[in-house]
C-alpha positions in Angstrom: 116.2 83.2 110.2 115.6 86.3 112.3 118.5 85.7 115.2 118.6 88.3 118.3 122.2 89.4 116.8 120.2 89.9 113.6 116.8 91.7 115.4 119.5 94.0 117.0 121.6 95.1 113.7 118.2 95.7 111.8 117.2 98.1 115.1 120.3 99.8 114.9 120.3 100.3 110.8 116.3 101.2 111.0 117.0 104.0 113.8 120.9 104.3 114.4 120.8 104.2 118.0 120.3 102.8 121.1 116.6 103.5 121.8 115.8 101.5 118.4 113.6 99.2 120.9 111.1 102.1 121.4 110.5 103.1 117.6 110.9 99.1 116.2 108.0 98.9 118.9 106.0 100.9 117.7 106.4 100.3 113.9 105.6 96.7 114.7 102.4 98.1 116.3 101.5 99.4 112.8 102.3 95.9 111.0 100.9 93.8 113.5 99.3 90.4 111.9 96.5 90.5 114.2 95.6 94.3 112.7 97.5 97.9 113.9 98.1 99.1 117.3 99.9 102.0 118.8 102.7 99.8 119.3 104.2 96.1 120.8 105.4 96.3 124.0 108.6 97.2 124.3 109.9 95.1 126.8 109.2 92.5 124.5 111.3 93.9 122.1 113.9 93.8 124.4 113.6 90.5 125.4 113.7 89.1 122.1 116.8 91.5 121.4 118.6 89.4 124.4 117.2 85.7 123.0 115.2 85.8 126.5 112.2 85.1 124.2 111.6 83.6 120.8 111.0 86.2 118.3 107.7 86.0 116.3 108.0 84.6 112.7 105.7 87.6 111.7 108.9 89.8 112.3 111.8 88.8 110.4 109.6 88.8 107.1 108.5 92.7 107.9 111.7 94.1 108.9 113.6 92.1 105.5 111.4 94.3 103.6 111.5 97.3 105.6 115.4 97.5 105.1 115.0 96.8 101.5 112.6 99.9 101.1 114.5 102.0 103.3 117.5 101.1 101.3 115.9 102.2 98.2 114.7 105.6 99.3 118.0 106.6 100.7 119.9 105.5 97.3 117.4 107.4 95.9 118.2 110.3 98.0 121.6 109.7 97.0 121.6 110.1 93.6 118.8 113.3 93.8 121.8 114.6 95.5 124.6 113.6 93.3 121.7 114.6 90.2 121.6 111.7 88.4 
């Protein structure tokens, strides 16, 4: 279950600092169940980030495989670099 600890450490590991609210926004813009938008608001993002507001249960399912593929390209990366 998406927690706001967890929502928070996926921001962080997605854009490694503390203006991840801005860019998860807008990635969640191009997911969004009801069809893409420029982005969520924000301030929603936020507020889910300080459990001020349940978090939708569209997002924990998006961002689990977001990390997964992000953590595939960069081992990828790793071993162009390495040459194997």
């Amino acid at each position: 279950m998406l927690t706001a600890d967890l929502l928070r450490q996926a921001g962080e590991a997605l854009y490694g600092s503390e203006e991840w609210r801005h860019s998860m926004a807008r990635l969640l813009g191009e997911h969004h169940p009801e069809g893409p938008r420029e982005s969520v608001d924000p301030r929603r993002v936020a507020r889910w980030a300080t459990g001020q507001r349940e978090i939708p249960p569209w997002v924990g399912p998006l961002l689990a495989r977001l990390l997964r593929e992000r953590a595939a390209d960069a081992s990828q990366i790793a071993r162009d670099i390495e040459g194997t």
